[in-house]
Backbone as CSV, one residue per row, in Angstrom:
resi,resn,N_x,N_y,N_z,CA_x,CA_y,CA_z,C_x,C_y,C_z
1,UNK,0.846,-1.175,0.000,0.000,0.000,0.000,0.888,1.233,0.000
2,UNK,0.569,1.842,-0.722,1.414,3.532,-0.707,0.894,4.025,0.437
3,UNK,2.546,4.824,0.929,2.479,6.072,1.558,1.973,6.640,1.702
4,UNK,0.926,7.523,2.649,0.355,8.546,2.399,1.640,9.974,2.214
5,UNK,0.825,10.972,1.374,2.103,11.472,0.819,1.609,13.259,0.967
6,UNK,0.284,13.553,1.925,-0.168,14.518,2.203,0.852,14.940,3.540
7,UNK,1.107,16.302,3.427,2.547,17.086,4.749,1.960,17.023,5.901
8,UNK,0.450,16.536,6.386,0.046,16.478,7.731,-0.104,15.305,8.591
9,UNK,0.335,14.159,7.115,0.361,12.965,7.689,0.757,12.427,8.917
10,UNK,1.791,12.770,9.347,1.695,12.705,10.956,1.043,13.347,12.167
11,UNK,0.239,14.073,11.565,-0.760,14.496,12.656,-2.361,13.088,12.751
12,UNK,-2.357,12.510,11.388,-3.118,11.411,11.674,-3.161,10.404,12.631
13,UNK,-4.448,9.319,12.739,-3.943,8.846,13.700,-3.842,7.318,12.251
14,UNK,-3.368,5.918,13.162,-2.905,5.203,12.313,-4.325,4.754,11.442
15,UNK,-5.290,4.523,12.062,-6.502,4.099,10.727,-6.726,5.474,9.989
16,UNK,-6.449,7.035,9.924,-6.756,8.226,9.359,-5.996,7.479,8.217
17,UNK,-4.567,7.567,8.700,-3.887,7.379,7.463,-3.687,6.230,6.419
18,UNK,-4.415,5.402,7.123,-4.053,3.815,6.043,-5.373,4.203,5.357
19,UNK,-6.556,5.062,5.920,-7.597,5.205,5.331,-7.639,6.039,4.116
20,UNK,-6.882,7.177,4.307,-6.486,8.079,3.030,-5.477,7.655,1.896
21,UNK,-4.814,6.480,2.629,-3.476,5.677,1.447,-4.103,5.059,0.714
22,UNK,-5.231,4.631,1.056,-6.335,3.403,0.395,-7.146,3.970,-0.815
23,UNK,-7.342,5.891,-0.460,-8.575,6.245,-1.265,-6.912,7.525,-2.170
24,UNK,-6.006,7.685,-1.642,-5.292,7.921,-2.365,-4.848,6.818,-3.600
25,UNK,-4.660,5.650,-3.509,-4.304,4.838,-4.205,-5.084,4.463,-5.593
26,UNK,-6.487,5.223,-4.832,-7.813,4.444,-6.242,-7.721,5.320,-7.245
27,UNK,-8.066,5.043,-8.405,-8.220,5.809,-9.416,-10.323,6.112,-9.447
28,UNK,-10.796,5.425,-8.716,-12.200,5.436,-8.697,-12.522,5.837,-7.016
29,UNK,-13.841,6.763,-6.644,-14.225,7.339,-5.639,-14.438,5.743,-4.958
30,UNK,-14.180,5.363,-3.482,-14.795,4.355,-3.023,-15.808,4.547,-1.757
31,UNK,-16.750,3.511,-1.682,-17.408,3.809,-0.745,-16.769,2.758,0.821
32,UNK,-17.373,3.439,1.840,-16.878,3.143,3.356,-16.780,1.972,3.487
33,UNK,-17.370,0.638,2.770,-17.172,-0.647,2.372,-16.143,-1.329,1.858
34,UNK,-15.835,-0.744,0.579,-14.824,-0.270,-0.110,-13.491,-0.295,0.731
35,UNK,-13.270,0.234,1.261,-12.339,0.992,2.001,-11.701,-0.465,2.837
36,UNK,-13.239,-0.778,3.829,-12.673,-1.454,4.551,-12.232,-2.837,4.220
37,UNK,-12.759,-3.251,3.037,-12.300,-4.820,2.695,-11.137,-4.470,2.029
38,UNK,-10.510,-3.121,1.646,-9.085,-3.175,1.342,-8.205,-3.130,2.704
39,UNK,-8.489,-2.916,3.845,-7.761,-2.297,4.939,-8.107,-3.905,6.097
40,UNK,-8.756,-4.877,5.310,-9.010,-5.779,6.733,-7.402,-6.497,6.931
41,UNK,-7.182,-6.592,6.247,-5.407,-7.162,6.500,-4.315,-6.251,7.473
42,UNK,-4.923,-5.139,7.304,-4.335,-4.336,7.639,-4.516,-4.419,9.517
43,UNK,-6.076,-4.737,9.691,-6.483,-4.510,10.973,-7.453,-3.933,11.134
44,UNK,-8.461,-3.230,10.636,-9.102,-2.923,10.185,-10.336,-3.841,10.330
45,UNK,-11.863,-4.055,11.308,-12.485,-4.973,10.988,-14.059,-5.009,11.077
46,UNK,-14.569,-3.203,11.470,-15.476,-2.790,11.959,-15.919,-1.752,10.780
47,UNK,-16.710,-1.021,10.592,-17.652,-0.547,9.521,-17.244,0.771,10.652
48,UNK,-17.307,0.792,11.269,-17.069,2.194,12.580,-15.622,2.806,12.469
49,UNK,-14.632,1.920,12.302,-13.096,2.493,12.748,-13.265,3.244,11.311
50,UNK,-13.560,2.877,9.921,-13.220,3.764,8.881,-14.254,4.876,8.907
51,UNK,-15.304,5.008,9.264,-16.119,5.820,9.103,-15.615,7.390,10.382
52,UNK,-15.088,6.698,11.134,-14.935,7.592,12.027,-13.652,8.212,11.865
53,UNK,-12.578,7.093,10.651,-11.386,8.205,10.325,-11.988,8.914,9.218
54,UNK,-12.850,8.509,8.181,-13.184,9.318,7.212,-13.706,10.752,7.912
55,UNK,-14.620,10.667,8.324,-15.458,11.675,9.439,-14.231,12.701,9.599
56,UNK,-13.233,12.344,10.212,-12.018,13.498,10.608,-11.635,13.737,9.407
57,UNK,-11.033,12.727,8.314,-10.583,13.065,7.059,-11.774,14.322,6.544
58,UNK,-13.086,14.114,6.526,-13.656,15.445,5.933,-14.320,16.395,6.991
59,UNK,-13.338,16.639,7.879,-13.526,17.857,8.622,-12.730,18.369,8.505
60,UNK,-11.289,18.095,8.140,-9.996,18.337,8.028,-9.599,18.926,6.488
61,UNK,-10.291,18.185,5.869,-11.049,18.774,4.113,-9.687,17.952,3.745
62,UNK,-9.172,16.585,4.060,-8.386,15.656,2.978,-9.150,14.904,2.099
63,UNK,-10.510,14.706,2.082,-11.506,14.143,1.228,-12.815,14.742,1.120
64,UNK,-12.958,14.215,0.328,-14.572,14.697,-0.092,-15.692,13.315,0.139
65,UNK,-16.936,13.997,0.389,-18.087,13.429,0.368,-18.932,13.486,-1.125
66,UNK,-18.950,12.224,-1.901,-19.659,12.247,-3.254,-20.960,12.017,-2.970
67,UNK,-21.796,12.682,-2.552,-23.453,12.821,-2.121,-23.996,11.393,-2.937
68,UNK,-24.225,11.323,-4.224,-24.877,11.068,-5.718,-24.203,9.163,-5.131
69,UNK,-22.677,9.402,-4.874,-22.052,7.951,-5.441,-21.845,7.367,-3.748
70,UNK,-22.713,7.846,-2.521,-22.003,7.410,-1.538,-20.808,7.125,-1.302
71,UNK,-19.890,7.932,-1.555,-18.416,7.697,-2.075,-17.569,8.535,-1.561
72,UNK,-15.909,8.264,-1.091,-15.308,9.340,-0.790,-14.240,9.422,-2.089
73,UNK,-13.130,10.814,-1.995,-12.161,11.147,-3.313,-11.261,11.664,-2.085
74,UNK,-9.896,11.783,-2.292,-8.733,12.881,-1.525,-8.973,14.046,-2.232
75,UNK,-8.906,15.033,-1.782,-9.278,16.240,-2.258,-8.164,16.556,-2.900
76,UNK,-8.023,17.242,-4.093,-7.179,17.646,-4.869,-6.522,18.839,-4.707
77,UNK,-7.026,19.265,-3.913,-6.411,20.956,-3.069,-5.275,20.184,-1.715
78,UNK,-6.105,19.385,-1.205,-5.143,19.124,0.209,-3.767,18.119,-0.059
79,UNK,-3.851,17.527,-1.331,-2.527,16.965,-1.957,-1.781,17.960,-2.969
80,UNK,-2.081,19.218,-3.135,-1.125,20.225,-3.589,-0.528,21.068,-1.976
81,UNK,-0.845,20.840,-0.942,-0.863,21.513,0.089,-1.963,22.702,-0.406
82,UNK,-3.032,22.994,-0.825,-3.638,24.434,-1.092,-4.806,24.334,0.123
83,UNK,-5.083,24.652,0.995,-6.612,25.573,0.850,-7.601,24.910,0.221
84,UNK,-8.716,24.460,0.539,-9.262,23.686,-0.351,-10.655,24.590,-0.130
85,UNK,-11.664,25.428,-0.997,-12.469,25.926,-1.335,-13.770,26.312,-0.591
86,UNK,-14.501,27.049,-0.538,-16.025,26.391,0.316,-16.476,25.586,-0.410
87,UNK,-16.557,26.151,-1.858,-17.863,25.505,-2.316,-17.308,24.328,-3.355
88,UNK,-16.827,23.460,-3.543,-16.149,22.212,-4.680,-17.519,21.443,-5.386
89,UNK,-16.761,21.445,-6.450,-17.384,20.755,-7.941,-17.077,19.834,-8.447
90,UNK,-17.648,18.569,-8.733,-16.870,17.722,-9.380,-17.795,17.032,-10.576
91,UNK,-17.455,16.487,-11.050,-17.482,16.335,-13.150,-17.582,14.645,-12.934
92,UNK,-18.397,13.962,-12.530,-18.544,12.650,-12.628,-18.827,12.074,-14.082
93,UNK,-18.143,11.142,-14.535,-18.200,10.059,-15.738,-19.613,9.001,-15.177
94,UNK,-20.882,8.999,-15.752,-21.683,8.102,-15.737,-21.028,6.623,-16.543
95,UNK,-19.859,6.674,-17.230,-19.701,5.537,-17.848,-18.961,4.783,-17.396
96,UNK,-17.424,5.760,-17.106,-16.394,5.040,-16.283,-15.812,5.512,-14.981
97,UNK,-16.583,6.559,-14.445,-16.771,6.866,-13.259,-15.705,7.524,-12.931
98,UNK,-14.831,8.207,-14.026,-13.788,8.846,-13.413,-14.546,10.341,-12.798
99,UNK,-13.892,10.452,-11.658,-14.154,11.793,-11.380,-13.353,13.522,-11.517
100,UNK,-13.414,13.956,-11.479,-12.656,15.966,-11.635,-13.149,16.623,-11.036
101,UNK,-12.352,17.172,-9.763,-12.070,17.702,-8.550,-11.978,19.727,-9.287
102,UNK,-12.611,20.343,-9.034,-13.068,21.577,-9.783,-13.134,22.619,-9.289
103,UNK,-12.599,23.876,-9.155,-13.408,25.240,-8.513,-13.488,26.371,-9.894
104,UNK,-14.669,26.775,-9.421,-14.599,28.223,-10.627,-15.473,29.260,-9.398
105,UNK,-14.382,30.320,-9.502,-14.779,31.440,-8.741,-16.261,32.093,-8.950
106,UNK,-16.423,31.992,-10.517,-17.878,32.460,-10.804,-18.507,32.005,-10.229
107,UNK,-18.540,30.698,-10.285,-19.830,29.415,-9.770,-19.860,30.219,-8.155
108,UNK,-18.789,30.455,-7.585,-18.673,30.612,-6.203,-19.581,31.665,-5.654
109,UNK,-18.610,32.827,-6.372,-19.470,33.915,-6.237,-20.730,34.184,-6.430
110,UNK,-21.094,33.743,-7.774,-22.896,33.730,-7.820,-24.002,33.245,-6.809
111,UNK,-22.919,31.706,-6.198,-23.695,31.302,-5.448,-23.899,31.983,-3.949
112,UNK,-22.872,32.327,-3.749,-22.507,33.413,-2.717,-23.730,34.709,-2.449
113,UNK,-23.397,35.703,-3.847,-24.665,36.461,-4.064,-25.944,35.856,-3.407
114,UNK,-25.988,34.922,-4.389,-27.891,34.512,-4.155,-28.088,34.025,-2.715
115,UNK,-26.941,33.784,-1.501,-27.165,32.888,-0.472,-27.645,34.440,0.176
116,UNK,-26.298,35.392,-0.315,-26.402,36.422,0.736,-28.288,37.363,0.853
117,UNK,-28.419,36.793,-0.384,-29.807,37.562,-0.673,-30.886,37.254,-0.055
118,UNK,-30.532,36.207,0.009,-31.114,35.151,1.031,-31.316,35.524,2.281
119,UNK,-30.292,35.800,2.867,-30.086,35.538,4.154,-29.232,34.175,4.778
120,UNK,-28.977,33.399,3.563,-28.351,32.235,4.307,-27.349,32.255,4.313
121,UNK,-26.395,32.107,5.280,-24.955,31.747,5.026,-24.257,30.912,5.233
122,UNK,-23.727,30.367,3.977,-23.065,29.033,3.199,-21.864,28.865,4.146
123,UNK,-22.319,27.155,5.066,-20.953,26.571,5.578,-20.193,25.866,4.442
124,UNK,-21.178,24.878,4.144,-20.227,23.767,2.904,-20.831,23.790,1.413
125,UNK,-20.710,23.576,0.667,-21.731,23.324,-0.890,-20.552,22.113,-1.261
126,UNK,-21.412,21.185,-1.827,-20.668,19.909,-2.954,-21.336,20.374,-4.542
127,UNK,-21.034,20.596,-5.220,-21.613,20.680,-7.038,-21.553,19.268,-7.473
128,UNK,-22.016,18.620,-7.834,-21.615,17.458,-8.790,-22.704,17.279,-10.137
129,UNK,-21.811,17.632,-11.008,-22.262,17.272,-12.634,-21.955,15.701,-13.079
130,UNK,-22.729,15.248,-13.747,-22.832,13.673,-14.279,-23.146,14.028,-15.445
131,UNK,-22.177,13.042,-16.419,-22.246,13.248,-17.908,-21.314,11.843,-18.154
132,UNK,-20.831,12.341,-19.363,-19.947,11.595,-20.017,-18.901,12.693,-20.028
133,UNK,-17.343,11.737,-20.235,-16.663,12.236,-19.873,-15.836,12.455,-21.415
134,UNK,-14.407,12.751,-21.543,-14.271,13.090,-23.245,-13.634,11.460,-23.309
135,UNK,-13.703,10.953,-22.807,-13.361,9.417,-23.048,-14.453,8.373,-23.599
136,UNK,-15.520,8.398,-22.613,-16.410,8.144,-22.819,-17.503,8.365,-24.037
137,UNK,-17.564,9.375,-24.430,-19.024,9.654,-25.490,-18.369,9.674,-26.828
């Protein structure tokens, strides 16, 4: 299993990080299931120990929550070291399920506007678009 290779990695605890090496490693979003039948060798043997490192993983903003795919991704901001956004977008493949990790300031701002008009003010937003991808169609 790879390294985790994010600069806070030692602030994890040991299931945080075998949990993020696991969803670092995939090329596809996995779900909390997922996760754990890759990690039972590991030690790993409860539906609880990953859910509760994921849980910190997205408070900490090293992953994302895929609403649509019950699914988590490593966030693509927190493996550049950046800041990772309020509001994130991502570009799901209905065919081969690749996903694209996204910000556009417009999207942000507009949405921003209309919250403030509102009255509401925006803790988290997820975007997710489903299509085909340029591989796919």
């Amino acid at each position: 299993m790879p390294q985790t290779t994010h600069a806070d990695a030692l602030k994890l605890t040991k299931n945080q990080s075998l949990v993020l090496a696991v969803l670092q490693s995939s090329a596809q979003p996995l779900s909390a299931y997922s996760i754990l039948d890759r990690l039972r060798e590991h030690g790993l043997k409860a539906p609880l120990q990953v859910y509760r490192a994921l849980d910190r993983l997205l408070k900490t903003g090293r992953v994302h929550r895929l609403e649509s795919m019950n699914a988590f991704v490593v966030c693509c901001h927190s493996l550049r070291g950046q800041i990772h956004p309020r509001i994130t977008a991502f570009e799901i493949c209905e065919a081969c399920g690749k996903v694209n990790e996204f910000h556009d300031t417009k999207i942000e701002d507009a949405l921003t506007r209309h919250a403030r008009s509102s009255g509401l003010k925006i803790r988290t937003t997820t975007i997710e678009v489903h299509g085909l991808c340029a591989d796919c169609h």
